[in-house]
GUTI-186902 format. One record per residue (C-alpha): x, z, y; residue number from 1. Coordinates in Angstrom, 3 decimals, m for minus. Layout:
BEGIN
X X Z Z Y Y vofi NUM
...
END
This chain:
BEGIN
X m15.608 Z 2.728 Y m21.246 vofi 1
X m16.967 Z 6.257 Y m22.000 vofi 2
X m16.398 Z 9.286 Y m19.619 vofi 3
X m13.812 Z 11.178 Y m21.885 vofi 4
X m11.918 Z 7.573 Y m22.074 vofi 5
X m12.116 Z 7.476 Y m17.818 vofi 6
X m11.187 Z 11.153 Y m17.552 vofi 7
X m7.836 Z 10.639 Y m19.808 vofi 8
X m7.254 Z 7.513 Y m18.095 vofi 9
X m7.501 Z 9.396 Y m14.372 vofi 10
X m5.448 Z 12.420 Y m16.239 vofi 11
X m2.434 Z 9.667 Y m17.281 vofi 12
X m2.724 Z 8.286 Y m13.663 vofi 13
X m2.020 Z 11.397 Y m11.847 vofi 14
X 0.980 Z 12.668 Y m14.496 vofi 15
X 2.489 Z 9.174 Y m13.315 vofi 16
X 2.306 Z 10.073 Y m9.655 vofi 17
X 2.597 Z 13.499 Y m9.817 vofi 18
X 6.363 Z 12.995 Y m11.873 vofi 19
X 7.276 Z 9.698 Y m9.831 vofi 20
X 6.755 Z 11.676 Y m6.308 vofi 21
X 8.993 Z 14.702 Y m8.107 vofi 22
X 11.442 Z 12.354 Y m9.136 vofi 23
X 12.085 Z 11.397 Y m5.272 vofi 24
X 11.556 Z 14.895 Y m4.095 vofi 25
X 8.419 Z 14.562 Y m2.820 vofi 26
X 6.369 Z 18.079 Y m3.132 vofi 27
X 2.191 Z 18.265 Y m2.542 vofi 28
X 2.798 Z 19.596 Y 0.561 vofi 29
X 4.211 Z 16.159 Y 2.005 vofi 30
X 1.142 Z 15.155 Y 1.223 vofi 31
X m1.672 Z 17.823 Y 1.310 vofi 32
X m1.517 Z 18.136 Y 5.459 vofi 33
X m2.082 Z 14.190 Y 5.927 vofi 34
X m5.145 Z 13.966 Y 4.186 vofi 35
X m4.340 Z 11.009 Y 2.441 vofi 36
X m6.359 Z 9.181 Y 0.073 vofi 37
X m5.294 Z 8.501 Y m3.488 vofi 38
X m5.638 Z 4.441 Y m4.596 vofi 39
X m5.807 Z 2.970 Y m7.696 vofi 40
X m3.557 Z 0.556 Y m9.148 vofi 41
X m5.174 Z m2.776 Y m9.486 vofi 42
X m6.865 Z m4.541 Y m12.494 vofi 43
X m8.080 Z m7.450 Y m11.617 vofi 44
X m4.826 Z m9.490 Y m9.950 vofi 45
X m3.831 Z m13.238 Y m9.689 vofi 46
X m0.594 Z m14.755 Y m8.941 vofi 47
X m0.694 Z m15.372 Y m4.979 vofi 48
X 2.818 Z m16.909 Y m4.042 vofi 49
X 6.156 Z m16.055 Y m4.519 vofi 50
X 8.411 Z m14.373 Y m1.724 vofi 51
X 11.751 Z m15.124 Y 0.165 vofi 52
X 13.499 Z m13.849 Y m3.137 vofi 53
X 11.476 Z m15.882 Y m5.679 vofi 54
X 9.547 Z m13.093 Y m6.886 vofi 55
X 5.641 Z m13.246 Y m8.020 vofi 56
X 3.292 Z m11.556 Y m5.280 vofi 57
X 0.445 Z m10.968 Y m6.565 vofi 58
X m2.949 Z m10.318 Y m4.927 vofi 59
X m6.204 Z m8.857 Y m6.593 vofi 60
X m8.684 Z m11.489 Y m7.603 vofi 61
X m11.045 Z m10.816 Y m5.173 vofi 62
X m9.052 Z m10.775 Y m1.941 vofi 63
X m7.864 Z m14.511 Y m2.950 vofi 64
X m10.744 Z m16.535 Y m2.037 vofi 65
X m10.528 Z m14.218 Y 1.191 vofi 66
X m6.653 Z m14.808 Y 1.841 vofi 67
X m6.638 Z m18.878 Y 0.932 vofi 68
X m9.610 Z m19.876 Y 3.739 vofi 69
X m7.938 Z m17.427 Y 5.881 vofi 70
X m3.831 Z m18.918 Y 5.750 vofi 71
X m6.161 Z m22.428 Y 6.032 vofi 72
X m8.005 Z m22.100 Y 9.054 vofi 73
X m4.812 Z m20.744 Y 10.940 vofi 74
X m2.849 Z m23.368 Y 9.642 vofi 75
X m5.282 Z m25.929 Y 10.958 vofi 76
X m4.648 Z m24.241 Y 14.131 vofi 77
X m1.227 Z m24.807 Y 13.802 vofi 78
X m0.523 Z m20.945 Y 12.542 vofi 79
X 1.331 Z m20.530 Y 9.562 vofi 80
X 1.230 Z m17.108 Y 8.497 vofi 81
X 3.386 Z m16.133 Y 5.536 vofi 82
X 2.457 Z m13.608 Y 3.160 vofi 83
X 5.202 Z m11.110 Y 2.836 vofi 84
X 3.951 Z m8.046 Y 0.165 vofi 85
X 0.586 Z m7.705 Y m1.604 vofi 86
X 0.179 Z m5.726 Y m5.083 vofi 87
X 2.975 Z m2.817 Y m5.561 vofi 88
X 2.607 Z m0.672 Y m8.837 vofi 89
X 3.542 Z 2.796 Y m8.668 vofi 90
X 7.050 Z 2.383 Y m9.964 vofi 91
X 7.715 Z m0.302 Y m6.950 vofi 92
X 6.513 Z 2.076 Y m4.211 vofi 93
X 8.886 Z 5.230 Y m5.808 vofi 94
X 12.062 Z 2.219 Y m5.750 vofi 95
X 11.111 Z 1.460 Y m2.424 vofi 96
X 11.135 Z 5.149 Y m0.689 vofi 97
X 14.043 Z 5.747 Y m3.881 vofi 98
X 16.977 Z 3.067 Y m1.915 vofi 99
X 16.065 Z 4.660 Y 1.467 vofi 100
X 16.747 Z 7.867 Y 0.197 vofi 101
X 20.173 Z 6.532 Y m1.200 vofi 102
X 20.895 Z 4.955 Y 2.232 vofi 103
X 20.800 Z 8.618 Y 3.695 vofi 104
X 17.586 Z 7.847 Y 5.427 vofi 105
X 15.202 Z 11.301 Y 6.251 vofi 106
X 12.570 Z 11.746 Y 3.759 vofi 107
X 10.045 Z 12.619 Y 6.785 vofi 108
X 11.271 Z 9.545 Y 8.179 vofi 109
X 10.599 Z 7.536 Y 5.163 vofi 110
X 7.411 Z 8.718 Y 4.821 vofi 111
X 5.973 Z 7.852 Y 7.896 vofi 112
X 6.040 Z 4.119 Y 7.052 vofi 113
X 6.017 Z 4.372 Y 3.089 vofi 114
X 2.922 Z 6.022 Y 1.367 vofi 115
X 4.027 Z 8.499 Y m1.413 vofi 116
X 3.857 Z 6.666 Y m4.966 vofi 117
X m0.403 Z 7.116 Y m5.765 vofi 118
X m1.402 Z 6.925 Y m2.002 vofi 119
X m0.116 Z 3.587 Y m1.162 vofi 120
X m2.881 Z 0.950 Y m0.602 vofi 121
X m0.795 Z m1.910 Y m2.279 vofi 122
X m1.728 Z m0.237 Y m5.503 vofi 123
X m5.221 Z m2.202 Y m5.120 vofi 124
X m3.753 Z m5.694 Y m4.366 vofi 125
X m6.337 Z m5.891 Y m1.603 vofi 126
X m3.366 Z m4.500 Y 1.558 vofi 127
X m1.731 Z m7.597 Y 2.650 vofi 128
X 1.572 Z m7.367 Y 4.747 vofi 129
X 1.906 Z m10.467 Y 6.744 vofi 130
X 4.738 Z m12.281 Y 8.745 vofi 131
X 4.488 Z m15.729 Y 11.430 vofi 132
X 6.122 Z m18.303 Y 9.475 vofi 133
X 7.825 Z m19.517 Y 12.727 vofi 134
X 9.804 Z m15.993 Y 13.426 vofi 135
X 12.700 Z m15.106 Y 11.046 vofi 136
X 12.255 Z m11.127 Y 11.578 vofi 137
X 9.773 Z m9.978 Y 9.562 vofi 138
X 8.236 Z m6.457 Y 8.705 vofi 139
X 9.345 Z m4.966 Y 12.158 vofi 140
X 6.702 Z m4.294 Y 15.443 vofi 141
X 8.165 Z m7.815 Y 17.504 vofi 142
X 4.948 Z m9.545 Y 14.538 vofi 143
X 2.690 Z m7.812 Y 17.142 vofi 144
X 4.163 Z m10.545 Y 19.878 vofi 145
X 3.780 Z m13.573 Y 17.617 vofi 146
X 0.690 Z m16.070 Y 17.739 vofi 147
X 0.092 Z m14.781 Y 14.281 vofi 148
X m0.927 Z m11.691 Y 15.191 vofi 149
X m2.798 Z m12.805 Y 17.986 vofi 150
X m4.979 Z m15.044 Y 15.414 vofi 151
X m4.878 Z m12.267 Y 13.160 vofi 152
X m6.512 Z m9.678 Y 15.684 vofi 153
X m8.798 Z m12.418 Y 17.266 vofi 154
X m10.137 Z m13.860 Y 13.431 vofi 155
X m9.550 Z m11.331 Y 11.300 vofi 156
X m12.605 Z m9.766 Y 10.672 vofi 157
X m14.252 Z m13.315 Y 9.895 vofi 158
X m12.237 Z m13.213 Y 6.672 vofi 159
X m12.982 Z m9.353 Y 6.158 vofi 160
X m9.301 Z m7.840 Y 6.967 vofi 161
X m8.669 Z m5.447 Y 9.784 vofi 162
X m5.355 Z m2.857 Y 10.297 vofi 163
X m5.937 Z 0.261 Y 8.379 vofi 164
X m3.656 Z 2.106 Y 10.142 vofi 165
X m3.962 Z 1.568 Y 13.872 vofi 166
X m1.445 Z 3.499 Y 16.023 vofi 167
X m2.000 Z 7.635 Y 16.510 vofi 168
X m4.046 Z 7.091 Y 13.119 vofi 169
X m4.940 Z 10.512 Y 11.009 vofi 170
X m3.103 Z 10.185 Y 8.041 vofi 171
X 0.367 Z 10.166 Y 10.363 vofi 172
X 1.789 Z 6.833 Y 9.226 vofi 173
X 4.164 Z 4.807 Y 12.202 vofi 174
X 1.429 Z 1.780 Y 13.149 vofi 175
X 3.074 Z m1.688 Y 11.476 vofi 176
X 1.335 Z m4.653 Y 12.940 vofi 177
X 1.859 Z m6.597 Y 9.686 vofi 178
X 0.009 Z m4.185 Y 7.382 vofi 179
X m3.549 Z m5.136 Y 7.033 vofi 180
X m6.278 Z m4.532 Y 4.390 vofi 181
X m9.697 Z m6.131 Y 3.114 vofi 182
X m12.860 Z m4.631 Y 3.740 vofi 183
X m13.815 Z m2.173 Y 0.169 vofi 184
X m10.349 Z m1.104 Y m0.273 vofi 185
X m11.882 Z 2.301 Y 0.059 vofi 186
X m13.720 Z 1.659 Y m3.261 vofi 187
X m10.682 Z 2.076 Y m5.182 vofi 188
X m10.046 Z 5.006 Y m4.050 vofi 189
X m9.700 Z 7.764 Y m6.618 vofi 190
X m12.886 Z 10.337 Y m6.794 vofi 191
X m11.442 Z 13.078 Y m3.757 vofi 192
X m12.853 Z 15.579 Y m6.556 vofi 193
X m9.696 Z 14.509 Y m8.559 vofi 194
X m7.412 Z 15.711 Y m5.993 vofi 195
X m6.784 Z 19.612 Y m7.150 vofi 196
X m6.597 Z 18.194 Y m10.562 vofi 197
X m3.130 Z 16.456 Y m9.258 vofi 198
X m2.635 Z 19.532 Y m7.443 vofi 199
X m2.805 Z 21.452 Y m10.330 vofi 200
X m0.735 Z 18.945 Y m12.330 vofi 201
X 2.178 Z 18.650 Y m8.785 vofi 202
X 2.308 Z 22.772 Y m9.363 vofi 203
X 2.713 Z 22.874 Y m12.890 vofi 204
X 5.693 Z 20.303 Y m12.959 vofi 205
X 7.508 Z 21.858 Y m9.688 vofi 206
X 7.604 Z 24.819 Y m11.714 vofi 207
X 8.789 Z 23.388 Y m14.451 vofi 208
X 11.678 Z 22.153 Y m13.086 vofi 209
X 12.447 Z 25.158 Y m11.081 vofi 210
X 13.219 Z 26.394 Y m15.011 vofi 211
END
């Protein structure tokens, strides 16, 4: 792929997250004072499991390897950890924060647990939320008192994965026990350089619909 091929590519990518996060009322300064990083959207993903609802997770191809030896060696322990949410494209994150806001819930509030559309790290397939296959509540802080956890926290870093977002972390997001990430998920994320380019591109549309 040539550079001017790349550099249309990145300038599609941002219009997509720069309209989505408009489209929920999300402005650049909801994000500009968090510092956080923008991700790409996966390329490379396989077909992981399916969830509670039947629906295809998928993972990217490289974390699989990772997550199959891990789910193995806790189950031989007698840990079954279920796999809850991997990949999320763009479009899923903005339906995600998009019901909250229809069930009346704060925007700040919302935002402190979901990533804006673009700055999610699900986009890569390689952020992993998990759940203990022998608790029914899932995607709430009780994970952090299941033997799951434990495991996870104890062997974790033998299969490469750690918690991103530890509690009091600097990009203001509430800390969720069950939200964990492979090592080089910061390699797809977009060039920093790109940012006033979606800056520029978050103005331009705010003002357009100011019109």
């Amino acid at each position: 792929m040539d550079i001017s091929t790349t550099k249309a590519n990145d300038k599609g990518y941002l219009t997509r997250i720069a309209r989505l996060n408009l489209d929920l009322g999300i402005y650049r300064e909801h994000v500009a004072k968090r510092g956080i990083p923008i991700y790409r959207e996966g390329a490379d993903l396989v077909k992981c499991c399916t969830d509670d609802t039947g629906r295809i997770v998928w993972i990217a191809s490289g974390a699989m390897p990772l997550w199959t030896d891990l789910r193995r060696v806790a189950g031989s322990e007698g840990i079954t950890i279920r796999l809850i949410s991997a990949f999320r494209s763009l479009e899923a994150q903005a339906n995600i924060i998009e019901k909250k806001l229809r069930a009346a819930q704060p925007l700040d509030t919302i935002l402190r647990v979901n990533a804006p559309p673009g700055f999610s790290q699900h986009h890569t397939g390689m952020a992993l939320d998990f759940a203990d296959a022998s608790v029914s509540e899932v995607l709430t802080e009780a994970f952090a008192t299941t033997r799951a956890y434990a495991w996870l926290c104890h062997h974790g870093s033998e299969f490469r994965i750690s918690q991103p977002y530890p509690r009091g972390n600097a990009f203001g997001f509430d800390w969720e026990p069950w939200h964990w990430a492979f090592d080089g998920i910061d390699a797809l994320e977009l060039d920093p350089s790109l940012m006033p380019e979606l800056r520029a591109l978050w103005s331009s549309l705010e003002t357009s619909a100011e019109l």
